[in-house]
Backbone as XML, in Angstrom:
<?xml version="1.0"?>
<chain id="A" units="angstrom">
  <residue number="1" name="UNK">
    <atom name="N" x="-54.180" y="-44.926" z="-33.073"/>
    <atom name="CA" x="-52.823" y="-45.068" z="-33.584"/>
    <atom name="C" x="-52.498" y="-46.551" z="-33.669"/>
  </residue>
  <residue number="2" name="UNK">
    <atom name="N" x="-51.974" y="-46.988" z="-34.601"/>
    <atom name="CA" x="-51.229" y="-48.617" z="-34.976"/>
    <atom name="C" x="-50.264" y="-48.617" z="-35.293"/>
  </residue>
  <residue number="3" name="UNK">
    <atom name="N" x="-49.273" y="-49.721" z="-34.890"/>
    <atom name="CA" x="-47.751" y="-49.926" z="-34.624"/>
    <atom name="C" x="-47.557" y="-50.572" z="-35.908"/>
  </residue>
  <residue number="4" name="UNK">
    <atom name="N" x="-46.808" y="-50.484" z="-36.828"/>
    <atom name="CA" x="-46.883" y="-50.709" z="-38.292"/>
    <atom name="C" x="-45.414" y="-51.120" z="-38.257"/>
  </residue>
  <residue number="5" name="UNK">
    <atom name="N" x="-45.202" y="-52.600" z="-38.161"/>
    <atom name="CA" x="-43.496" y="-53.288" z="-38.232"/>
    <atom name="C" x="-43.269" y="-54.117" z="-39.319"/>
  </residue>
  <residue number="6" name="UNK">
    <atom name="N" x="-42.747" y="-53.072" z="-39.705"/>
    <atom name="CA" x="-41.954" y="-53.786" z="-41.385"/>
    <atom name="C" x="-41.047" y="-54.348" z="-40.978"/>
  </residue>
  <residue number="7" name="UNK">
    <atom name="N" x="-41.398" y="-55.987" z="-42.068"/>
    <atom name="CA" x="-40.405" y="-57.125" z="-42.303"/>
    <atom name="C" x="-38.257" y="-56.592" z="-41.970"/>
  </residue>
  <residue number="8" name="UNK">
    <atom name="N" x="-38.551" y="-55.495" z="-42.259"/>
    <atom name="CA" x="-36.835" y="-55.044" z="-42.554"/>
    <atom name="C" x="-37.003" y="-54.960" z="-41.143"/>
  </residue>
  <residue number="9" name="UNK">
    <atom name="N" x="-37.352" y="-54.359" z="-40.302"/>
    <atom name="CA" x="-37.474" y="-54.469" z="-39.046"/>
    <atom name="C" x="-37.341" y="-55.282" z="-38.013"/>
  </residue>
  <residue number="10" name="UNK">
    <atom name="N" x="-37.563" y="-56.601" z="-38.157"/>
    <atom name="CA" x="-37.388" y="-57.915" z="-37.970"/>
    <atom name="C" x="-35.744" y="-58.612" z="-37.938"/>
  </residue>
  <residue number="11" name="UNK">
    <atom name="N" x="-35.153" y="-57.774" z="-39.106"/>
    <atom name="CA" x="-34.193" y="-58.928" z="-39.398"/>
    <atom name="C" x="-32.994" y="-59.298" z="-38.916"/>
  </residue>
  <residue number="12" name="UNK">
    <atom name="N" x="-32.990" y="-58.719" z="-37.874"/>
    <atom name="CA" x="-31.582" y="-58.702" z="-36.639"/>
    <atom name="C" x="-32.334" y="-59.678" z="-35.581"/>
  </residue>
  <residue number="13" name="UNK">
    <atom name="N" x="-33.297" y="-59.976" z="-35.659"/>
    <atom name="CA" x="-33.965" y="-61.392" z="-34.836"/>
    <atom name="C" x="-34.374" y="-60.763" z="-33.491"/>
  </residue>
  <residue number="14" name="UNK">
    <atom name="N" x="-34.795" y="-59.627" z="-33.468"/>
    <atom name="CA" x="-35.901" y="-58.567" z="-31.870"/>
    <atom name="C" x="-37.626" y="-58.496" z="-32.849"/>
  </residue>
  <residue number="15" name="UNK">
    <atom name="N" x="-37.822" y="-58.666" z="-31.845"/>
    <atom name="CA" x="-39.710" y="-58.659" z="-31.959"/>
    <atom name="C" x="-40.418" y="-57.899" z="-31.977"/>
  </residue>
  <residue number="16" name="UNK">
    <atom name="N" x="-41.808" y="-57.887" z="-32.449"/>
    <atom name="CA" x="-42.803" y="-56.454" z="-31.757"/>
    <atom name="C" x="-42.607" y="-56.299" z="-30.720"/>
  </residue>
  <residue number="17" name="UNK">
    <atom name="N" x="-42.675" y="-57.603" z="-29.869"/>
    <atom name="CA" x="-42.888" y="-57.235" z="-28.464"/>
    <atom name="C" x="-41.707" y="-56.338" z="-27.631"/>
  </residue>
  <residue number="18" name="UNK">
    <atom name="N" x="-40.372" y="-56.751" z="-28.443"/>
    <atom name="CA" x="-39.244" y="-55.888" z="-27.990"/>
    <atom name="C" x="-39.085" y="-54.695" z="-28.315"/>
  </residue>
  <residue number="19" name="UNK">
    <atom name="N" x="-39.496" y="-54.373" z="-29.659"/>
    <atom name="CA" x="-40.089" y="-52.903" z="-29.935"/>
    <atom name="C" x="-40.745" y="-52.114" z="-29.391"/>
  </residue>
  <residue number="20" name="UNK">
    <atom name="N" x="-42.077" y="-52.722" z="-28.582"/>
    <atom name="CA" x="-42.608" y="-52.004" z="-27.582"/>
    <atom name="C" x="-41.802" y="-52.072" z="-26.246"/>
  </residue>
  <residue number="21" name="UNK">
    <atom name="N" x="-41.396" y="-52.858" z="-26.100"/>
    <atom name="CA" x="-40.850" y="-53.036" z="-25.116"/>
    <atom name="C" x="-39.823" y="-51.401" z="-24.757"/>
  </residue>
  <residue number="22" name="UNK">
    <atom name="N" x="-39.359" y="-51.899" z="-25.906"/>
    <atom name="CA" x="-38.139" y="-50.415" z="-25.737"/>
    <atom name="C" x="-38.675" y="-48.988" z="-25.570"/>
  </residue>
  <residue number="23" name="UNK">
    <atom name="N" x="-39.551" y="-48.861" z="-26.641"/>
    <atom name="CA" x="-40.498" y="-47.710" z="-26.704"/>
    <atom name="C" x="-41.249" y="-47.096" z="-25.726"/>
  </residue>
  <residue number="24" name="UNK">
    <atom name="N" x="-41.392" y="-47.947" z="-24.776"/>
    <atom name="CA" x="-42.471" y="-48.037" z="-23.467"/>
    <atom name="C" x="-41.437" y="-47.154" z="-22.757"/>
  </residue>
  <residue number="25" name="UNK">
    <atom name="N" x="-40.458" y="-47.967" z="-22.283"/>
    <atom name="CA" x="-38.995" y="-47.780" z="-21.628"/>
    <atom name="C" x="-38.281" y="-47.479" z="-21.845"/>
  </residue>
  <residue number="26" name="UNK">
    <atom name="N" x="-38.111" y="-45.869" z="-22.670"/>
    <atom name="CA" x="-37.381" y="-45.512" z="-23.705"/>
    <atom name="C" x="-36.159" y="-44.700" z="-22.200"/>
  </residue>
  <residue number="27" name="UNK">
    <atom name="N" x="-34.778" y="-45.028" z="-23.413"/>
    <atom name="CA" x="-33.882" y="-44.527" z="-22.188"/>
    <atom name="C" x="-33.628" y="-42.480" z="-23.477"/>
  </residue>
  <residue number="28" name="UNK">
    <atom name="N" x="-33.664" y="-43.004" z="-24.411"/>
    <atom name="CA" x="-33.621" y="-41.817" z="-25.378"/>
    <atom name="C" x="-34.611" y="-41.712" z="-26.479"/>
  </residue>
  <residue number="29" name="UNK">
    <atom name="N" x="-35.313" y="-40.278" z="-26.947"/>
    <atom name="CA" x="-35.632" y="-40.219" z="-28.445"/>
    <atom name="C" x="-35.447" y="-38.636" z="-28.599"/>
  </residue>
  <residue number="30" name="UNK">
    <atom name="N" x="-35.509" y="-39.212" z="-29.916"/>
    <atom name="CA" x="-34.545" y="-38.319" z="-31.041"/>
    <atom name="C" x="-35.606" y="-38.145" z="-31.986"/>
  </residue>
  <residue number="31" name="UNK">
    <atom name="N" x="-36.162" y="-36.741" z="-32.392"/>
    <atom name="CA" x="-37.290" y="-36.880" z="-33.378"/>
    <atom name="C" x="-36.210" y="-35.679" z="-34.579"/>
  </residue>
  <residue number="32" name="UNK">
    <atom name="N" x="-36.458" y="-36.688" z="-35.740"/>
    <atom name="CA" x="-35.815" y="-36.161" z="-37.214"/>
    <atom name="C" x="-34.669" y="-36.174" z="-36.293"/>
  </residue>
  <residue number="33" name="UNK">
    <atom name="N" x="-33.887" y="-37.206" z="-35.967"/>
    <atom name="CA" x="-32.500" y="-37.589" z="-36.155"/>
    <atom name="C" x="-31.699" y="-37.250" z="-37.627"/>
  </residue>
  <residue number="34" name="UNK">
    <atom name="N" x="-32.352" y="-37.717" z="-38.538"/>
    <atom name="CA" x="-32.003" y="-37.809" z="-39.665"/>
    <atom name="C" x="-32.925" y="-37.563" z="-40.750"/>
  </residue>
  <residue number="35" name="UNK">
    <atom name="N" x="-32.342" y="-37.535" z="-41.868"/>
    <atom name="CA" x="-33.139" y="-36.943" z="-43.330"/>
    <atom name="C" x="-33.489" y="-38.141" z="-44.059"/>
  </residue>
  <residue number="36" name="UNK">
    <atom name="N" x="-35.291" y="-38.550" z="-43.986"/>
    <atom name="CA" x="-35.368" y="-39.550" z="-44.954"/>
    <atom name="C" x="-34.761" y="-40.388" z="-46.121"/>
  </residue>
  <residue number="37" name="UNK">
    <atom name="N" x="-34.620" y="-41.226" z="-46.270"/>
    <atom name="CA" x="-34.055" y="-41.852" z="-47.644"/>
    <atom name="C" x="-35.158" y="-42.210" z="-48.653"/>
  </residue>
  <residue number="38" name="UNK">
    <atom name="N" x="-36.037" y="-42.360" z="-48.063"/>
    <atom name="CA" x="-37.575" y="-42.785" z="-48.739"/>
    <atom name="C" x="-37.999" y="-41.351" z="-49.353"/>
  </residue>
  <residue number="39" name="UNK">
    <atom name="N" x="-38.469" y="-41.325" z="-50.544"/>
    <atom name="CA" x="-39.208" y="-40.118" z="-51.197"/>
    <atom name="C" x="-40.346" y="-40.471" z="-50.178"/>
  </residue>
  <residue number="40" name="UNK">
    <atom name="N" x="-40.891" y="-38.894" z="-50.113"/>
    <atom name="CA" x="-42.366" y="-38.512" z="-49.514"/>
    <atom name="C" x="-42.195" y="-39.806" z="-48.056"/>
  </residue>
  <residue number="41" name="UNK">
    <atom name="N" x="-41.721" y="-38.946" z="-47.095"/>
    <atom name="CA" x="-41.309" y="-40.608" z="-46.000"/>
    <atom name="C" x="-41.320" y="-39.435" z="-45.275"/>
  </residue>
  <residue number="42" name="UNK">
    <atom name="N" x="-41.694" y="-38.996" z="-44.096"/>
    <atom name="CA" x="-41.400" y="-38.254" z="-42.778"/>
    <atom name="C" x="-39.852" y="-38.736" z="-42.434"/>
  </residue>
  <residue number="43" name="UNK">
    <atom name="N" x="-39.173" y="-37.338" z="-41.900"/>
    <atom name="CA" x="-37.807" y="-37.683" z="-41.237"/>
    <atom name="C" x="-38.263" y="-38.906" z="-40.085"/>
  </residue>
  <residue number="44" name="UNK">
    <atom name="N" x="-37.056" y="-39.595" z="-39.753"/>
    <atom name="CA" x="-37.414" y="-40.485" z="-39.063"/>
    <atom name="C" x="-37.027" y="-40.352" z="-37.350"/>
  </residue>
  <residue number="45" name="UNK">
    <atom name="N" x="-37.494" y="-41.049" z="-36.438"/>
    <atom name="CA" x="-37.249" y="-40.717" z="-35.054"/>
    <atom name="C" x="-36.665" y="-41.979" z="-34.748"/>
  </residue>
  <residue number="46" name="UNK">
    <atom name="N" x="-35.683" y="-41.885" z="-33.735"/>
    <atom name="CA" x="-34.822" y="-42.938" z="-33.006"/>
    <atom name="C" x="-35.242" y="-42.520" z="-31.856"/>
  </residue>
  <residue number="47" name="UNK">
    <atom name="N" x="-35.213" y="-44.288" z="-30.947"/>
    <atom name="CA" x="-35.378" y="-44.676" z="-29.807"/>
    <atom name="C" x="-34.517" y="-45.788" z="-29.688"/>
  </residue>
  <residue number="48" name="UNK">
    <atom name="N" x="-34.391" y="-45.307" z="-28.114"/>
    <atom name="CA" x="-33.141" y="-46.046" z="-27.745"/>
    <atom name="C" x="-33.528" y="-46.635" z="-26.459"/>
  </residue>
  <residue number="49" name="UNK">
    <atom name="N" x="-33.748" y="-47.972" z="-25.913"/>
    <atom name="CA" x="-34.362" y="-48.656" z="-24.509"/>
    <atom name="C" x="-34.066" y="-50.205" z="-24.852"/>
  </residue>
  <residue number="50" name="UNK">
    <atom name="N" x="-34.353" y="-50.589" z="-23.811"/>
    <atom name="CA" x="-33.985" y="-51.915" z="-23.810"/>
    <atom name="C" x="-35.082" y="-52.999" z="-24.007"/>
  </residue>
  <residue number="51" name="UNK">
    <atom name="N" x="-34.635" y="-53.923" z="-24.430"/>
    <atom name="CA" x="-35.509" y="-55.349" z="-25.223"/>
    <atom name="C" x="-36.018" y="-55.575" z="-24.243"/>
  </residue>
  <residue number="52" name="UNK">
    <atom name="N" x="-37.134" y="-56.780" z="-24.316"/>
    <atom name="CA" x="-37.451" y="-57.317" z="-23.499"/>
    <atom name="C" x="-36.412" y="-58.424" z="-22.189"/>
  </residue>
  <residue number="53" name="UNK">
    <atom name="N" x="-35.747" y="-58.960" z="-23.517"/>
    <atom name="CA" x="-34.201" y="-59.486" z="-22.295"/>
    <atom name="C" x="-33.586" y="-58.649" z="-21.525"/>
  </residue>
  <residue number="54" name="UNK">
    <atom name="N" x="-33.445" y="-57.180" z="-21.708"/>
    <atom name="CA" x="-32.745" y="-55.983" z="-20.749"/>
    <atom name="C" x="-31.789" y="-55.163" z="-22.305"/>
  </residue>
  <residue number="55" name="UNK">
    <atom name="N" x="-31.318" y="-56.369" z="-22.929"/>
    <atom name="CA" x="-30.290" y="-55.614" z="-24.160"/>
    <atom name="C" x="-31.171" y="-54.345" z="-24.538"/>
  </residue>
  <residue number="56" name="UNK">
    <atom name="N" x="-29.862" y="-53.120" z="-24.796"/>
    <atom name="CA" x="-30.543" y="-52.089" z="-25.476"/>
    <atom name="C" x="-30.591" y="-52.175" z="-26.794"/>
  </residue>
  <residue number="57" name="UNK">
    <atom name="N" x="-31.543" y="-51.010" z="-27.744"/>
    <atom name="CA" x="-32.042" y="-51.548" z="-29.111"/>
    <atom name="C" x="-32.400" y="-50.125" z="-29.508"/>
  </residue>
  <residue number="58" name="UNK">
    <atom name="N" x="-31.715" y="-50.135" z="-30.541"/>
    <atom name="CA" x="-32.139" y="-48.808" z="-31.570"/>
    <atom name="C" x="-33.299" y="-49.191" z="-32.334"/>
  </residue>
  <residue number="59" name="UNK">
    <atom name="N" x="-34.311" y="-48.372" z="-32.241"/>
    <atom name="CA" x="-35.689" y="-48.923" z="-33.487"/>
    <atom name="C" x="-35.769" y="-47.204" z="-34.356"/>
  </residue>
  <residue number="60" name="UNK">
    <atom name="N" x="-35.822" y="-47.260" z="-34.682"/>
    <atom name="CA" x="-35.901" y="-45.992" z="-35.839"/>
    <atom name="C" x="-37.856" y="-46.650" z="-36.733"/>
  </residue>
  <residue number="61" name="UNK">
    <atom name="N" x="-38.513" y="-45.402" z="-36.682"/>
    <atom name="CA" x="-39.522" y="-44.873" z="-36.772"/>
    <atom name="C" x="-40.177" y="-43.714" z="-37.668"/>
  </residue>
  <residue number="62" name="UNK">
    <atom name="N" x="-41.137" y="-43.576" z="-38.342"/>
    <atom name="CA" x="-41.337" y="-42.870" z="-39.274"/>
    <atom name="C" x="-43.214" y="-42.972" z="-38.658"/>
  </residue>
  <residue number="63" name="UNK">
    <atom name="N" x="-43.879" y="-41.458" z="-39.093"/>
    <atom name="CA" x="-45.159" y="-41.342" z="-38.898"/>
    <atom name="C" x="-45.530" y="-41.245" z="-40.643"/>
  </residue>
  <residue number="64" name="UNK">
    <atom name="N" x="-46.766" y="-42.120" z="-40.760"/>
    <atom name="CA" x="-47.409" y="-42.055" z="-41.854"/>
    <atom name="C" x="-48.671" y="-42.179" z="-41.725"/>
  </residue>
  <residue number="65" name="UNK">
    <atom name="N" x="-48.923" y="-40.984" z="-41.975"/>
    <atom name="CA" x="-50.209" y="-40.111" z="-41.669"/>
    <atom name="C" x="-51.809" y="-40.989" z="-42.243"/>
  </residue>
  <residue number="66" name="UNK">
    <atom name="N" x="-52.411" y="-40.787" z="-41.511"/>
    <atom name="CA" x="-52.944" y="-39.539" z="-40.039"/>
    <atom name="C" x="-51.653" y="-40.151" z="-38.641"/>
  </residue>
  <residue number="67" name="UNK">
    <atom name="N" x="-51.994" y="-41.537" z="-38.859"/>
    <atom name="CA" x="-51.749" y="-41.743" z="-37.494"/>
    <atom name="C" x="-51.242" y="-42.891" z="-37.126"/>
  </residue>
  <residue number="68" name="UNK">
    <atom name="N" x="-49.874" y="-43.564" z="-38.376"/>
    <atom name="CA" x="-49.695" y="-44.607" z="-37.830"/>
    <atom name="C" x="-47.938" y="-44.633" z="-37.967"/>
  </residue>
  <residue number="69" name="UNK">
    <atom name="N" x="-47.797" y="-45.271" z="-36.433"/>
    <atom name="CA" x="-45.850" y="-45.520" z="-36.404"/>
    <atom name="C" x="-45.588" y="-46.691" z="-36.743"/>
  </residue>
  <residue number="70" name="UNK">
    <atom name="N" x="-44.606" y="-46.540" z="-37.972"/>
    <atom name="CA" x="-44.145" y="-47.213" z="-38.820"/>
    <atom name="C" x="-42.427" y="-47.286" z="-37.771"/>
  </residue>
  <residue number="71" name="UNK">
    <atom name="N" x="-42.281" y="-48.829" z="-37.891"/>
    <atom name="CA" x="-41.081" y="-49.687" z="-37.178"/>
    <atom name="C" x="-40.544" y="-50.179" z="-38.511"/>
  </residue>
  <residue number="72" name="UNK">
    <atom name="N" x="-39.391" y="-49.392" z="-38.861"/>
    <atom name="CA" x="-38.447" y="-49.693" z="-39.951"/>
    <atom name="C" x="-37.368" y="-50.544" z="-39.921"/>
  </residue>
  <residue number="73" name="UNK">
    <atom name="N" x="-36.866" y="-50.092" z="-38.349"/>
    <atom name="CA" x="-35.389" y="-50.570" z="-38.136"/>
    <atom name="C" x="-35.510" y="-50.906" z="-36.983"/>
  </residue>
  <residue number="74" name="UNK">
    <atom name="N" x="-34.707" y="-52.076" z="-36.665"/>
    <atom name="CA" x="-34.481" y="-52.496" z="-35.055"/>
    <atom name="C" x="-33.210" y="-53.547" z="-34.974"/>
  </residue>
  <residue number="75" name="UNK">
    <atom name="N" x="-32.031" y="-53.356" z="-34.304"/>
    <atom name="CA" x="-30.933" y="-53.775" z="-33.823"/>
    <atom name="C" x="-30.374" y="-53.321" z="-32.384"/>
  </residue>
  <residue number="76" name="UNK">
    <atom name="N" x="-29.351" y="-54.450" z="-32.533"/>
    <atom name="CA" x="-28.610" y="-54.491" z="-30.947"/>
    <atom name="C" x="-27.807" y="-52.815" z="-31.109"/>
  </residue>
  <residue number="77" name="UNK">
    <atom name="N" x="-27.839" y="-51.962" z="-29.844"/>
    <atom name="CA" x="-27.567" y="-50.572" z="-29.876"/>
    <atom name="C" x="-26.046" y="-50.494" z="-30.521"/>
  </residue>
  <residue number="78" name="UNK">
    <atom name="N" x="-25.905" y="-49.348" z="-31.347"/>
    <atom name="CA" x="-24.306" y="-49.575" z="-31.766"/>
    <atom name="C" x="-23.769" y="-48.285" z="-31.310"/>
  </residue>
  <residue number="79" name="UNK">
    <atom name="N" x="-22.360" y="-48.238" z="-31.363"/>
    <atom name="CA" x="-21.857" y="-47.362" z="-30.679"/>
    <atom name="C" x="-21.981" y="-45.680" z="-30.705"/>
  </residue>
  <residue number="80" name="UNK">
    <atom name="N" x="-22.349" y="-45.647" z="-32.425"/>
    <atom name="CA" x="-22.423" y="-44.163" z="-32.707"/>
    <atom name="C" x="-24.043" y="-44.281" z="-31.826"/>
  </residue>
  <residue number="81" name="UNK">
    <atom name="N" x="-25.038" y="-44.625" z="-31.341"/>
    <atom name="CA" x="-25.731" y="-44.279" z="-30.512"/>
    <atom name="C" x="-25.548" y="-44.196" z="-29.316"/>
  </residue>
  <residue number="82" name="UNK">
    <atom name="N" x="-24.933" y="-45.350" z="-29.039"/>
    <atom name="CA" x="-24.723" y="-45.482" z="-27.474"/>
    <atom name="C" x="-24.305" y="-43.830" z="-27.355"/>
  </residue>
  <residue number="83" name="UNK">
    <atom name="N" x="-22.719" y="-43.446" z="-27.652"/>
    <atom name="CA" x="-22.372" y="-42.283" z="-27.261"/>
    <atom name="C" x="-23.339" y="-40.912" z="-27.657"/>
  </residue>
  <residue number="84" name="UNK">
    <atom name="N" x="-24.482" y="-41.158" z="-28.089"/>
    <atom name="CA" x="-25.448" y="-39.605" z="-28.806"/>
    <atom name="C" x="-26.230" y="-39.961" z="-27.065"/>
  </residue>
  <residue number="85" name="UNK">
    <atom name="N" x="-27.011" y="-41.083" z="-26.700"/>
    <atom name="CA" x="-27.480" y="-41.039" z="-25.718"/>
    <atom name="C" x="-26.991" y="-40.797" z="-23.972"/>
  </residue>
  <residue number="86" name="UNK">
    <atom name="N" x="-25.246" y="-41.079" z="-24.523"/>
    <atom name="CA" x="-24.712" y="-40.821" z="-22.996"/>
    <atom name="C" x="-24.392" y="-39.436" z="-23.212"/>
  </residue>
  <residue number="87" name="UNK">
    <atom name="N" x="-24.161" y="-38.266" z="-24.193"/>
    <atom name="CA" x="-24.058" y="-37.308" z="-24.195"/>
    <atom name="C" x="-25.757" y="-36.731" z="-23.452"/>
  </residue>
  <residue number="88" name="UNK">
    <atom name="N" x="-26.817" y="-37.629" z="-24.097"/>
    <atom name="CA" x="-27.803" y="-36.810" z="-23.415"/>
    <atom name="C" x="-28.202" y="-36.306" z="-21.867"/>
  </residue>
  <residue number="89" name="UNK">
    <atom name="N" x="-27.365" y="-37.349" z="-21.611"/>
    <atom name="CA" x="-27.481" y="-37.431" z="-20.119"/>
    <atom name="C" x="-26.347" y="-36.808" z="-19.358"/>
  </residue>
  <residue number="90" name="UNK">
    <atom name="N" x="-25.552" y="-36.403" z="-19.980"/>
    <atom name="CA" x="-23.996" y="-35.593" z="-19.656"/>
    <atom name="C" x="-24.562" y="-34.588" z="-18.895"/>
  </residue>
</chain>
């Protein structure tokens, strides 16, 4: 399996390394959160954990087969998550 981090991914200024970071140390995931926007694109999965600084970080994720996770999105956590993940834990 290979960690596949698209440029759009990047552009809130968090890293691979914070990507894994979070992923490793995931506080939530969510598989098919939501309905692709991409034709022929797997629904995508959200994770929710914290950067390497401690900040938490939404990265949203897509599998493109056989076997590789694609890192689409990554930002500082926003609120409509925060509250999906403190419900998880309710």
């Amino acid at each position: 399996m290979a960690i596949v981090f698209l440029e759009s991914a990047g552009k809130h200024g968090f890293t691979e390394d914070d990507v894994i970071h979070a992923m490793t140390d995931k506080r939530l995931v969510r598989s098919q959160f939501d309905h692709s926007r991409a034709a022929m694109k797997a629904d995508p999965t959200l994770w929710i954990g914290p950067a390497c600084d401690g900040r938490l970080i939404e990265v949203m994720t897509y599998v493109d087969p056989p076997r590789d996770v694609v890192v689409f999105h990554c930002m500082a956590l926003r609120d409509k998550f925060r509250i999906l993940m403190e419900g998880e834990r309710s």
